[in-house]
TIROZA-879028 format. One line per 8 residues: number of its first residue (from 1); their letters; for each residue x, y, z of N, C-alpha, C, O. Coordinates in Angstrom, 3 decimals. Each point is the difference from the previous one (the first is absolute). Layout:
BEGIN
NUM) a) X Y Z X Y Z X Y Z X Y Z  ... $
***
This chain:
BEGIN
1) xxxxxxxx) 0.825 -1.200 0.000 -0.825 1.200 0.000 0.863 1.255 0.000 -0.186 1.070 -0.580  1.129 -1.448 1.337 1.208 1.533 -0.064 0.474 0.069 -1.272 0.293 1.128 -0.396  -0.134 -2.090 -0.383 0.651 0.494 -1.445 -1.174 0.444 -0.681 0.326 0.946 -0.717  -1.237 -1.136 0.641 -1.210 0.641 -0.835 0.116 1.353 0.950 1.045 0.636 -0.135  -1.301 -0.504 0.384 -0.369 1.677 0.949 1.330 0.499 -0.962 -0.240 0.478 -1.109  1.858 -0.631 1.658 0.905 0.417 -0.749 -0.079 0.529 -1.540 0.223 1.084 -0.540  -0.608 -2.242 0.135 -0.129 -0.274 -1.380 -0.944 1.114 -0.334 0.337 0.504 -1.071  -1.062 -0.112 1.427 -0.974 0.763 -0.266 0.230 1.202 0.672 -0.648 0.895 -0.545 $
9) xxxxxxxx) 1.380 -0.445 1.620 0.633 1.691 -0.037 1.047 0.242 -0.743 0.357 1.166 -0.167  0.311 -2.201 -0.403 1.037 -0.238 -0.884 -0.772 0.862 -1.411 0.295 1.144 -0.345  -1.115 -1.849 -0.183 -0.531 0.357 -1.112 -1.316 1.416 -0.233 -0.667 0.558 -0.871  0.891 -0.554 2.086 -1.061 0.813 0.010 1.109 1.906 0.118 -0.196 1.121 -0.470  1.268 -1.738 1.341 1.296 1.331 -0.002 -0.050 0.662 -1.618 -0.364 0.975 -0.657  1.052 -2.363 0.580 0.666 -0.285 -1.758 -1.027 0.759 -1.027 0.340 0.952 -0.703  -1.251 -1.353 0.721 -1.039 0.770 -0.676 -0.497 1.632 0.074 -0.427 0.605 -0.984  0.579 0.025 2.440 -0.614 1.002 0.612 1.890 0.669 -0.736 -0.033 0.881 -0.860 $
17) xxxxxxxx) 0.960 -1.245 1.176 0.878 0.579 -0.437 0.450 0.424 -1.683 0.635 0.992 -0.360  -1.227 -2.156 -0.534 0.185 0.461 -1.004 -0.675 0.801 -0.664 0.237 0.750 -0.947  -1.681 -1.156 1.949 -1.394 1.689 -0.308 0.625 1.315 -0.063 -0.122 0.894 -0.838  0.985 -0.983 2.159 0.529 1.479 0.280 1.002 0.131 -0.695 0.020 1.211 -0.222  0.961 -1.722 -0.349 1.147 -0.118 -0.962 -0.746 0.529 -1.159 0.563 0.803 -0.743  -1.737 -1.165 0.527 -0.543 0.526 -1.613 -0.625 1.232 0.265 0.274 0.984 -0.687  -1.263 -0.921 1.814 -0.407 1.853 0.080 1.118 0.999 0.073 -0.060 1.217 -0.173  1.037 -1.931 0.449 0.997 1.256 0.123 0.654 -0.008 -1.480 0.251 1.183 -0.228 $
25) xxxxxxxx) 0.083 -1.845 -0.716 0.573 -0.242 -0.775 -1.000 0.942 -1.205 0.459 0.761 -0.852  -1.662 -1.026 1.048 -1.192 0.353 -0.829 0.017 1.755 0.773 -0.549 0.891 -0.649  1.024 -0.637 1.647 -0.059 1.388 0.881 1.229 0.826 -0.893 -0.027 1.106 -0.541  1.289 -2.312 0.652 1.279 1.620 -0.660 -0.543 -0.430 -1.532 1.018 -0.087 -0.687  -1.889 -0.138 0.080 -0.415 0.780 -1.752 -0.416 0.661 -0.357 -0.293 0.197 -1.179  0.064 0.547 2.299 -0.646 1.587 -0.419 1.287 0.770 0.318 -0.309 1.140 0.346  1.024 -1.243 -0.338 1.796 0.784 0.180 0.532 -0.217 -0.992 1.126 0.496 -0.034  -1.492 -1.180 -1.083 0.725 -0.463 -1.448 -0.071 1.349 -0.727 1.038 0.488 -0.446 $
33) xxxxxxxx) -2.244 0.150 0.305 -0.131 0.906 -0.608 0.867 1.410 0.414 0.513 0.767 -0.815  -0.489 -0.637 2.205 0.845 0.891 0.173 1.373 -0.254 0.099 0.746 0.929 0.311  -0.371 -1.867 -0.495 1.836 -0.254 -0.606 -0.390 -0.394 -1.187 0.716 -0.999 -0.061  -1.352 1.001 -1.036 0.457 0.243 -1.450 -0.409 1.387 0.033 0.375 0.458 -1.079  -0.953 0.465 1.753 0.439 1.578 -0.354 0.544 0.375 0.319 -0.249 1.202 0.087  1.461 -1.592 0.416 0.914 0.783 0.654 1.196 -0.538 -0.822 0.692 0.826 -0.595  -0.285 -2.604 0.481 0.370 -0.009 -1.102 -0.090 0.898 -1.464 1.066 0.322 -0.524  -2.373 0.076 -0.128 0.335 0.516 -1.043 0.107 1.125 -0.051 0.489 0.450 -1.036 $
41) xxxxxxxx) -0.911 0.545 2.165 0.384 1.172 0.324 1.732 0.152 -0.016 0.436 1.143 -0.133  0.593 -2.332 0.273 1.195 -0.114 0.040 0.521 0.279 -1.374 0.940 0.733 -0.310  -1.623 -1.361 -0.363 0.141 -0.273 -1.158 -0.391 1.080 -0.955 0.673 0.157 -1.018  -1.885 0.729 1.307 -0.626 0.631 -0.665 1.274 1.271 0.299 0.386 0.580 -1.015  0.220 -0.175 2.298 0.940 0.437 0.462 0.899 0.104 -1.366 -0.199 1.006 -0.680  1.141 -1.923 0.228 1.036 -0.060 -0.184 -0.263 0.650 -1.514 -1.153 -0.045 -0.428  2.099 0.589 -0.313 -0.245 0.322 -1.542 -0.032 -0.960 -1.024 0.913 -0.824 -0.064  -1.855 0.813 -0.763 0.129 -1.054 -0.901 0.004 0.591 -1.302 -0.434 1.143 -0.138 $
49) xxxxxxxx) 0.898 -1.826 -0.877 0.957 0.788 -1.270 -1.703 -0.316 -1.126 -0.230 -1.150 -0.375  -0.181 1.639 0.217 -0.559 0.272 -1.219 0.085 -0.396 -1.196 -0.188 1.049 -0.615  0.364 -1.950 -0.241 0.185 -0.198 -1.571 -1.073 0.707 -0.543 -1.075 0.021 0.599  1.254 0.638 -1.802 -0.828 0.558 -0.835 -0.076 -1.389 -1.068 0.831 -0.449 -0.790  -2.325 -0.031 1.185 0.204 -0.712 -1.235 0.123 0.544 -1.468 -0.486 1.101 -0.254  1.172 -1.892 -0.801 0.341 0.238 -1.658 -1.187 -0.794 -0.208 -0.491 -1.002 0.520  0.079 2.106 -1.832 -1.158 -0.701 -0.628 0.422 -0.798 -1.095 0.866 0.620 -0.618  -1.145 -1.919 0.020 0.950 -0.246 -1.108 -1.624 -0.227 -0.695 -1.018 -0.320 0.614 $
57) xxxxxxxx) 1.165 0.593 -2.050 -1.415 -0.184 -0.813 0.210 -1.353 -0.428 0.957 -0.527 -0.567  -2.554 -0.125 1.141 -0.350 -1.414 -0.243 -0.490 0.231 -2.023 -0.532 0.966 -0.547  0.815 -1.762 0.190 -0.047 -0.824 -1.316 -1.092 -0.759 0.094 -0.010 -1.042 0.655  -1.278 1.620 -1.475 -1.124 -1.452 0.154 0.386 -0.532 -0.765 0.729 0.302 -0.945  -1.336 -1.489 1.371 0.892 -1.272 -1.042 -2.070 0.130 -1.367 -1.143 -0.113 0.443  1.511 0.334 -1.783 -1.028 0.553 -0.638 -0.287 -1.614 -0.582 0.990 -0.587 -0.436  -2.437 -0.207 0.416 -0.146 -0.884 -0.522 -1.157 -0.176 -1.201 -1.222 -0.117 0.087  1.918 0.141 -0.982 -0.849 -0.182 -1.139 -1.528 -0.316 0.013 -0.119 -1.224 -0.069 $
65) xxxxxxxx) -0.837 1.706 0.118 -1.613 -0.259 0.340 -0.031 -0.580 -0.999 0.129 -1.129 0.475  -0.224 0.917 -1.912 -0.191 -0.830 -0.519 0.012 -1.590 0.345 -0.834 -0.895 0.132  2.246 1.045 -0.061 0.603 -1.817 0.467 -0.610 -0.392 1.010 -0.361 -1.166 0.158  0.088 2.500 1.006 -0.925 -0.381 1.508 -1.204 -0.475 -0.649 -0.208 -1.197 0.199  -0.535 1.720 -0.829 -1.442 -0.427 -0.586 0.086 -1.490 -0.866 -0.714 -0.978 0.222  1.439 1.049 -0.932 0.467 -1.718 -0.848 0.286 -0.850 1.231 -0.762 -0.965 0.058  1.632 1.040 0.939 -0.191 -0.845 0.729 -1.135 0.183 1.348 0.181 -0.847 0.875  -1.030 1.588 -0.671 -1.017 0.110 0.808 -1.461 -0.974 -0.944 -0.686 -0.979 0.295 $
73) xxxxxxxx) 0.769 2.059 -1.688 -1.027 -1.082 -0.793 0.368 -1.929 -0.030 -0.827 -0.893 0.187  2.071 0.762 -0.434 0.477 -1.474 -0.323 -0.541 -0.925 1.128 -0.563 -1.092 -0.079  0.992 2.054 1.435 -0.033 -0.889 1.437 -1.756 -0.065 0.188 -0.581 -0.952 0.521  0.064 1.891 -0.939 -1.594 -0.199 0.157 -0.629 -0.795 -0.792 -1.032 -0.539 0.399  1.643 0.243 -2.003 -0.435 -0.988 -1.474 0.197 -1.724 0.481 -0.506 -0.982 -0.542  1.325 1.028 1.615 1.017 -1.288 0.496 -0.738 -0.260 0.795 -0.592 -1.051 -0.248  0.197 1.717 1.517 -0.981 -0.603 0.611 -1.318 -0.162 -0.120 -0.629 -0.742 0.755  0.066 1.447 -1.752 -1.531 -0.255 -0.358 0.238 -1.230 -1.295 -0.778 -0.932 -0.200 $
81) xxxxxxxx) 2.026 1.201 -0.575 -0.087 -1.184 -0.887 -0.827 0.532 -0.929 -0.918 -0.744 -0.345  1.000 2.371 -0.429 -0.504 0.401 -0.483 1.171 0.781 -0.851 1.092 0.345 0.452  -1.754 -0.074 -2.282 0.694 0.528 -0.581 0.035 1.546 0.892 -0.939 0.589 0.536  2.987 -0.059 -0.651 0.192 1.309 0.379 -0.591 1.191 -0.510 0.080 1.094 0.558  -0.852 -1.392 -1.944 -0.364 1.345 -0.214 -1.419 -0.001 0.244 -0.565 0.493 -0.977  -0.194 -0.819 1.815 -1.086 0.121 0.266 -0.218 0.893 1.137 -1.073 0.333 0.502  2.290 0.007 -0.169 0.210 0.542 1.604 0.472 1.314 -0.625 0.567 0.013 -1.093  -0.865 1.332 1.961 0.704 1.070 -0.164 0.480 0.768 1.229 -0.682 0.335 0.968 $
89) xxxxxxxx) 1.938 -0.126 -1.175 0.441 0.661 1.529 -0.278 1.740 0.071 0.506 0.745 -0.839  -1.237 -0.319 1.775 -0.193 1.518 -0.452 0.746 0.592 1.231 0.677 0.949 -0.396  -0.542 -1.133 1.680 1.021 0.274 0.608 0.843 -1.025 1.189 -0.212 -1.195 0.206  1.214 2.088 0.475 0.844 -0.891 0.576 0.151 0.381 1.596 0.597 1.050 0.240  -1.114 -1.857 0.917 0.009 0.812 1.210 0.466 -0.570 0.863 -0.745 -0.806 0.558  1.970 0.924 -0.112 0.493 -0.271 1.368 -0.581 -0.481 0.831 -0.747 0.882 0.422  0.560 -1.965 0.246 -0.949 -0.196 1.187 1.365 -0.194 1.482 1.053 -0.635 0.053  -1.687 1.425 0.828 0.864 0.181 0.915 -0.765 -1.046 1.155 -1.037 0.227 0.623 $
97) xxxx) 1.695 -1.137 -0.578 -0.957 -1.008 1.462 1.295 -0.781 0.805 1.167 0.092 -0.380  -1.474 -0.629 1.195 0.691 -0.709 0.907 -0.106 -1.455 -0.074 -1.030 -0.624 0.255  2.491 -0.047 -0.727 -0.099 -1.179 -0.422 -0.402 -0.864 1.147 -0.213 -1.150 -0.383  0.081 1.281 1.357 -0.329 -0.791 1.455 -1.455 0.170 -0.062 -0.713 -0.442 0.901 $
***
């Protein structure tokens, strides 16, 4: 009977202690915020060098709409299994979506 009683302020310590190990632990995270401002106030402190970015002019790469349309009509003749000129391409539109 004495080792059960033990056994059981044993576990019952053990437990009550790691409660309080975590409220306090969960207590200094509201102090995080005020040492990263003071950190970057250190930082914000010190001089930092500036690059001017250079603009360099982008080159579109220009693709023949024709050839886009021959192969937009072909890939649509191929999967319907239909002659290509039955199809007419009147325009061409980007679709912007998310492959996921």
């Amino acid at each position: 009977m004495q080792t059960a009683v033990s056994n059981t302020i044993m576990g019952v310590s053990i437990v009550f202690f790691v409660l309080v190990s975590l409220s306090f632990l969960i207590y200094l995270f509201r102090f995080i915020p005020m040492l990263e401002e003071k950190l970057t106030k250190k930082k914000i402190a010190e001089p930092v060098k500036q690059e001017v970015p250079v603009e360099v002019p982008v080159e579109k790469e220009l693709v023949d709409d024709l050839e886009l349309i021959a192969v937009i009509t072909a890939a649509i003749a191929a999967s319907e299994g239909k002659d290509p000129r039955q199809y007419i391409v009147r325009s061409i539109k980007k679709v912007h979506r998310n492959q996921w």
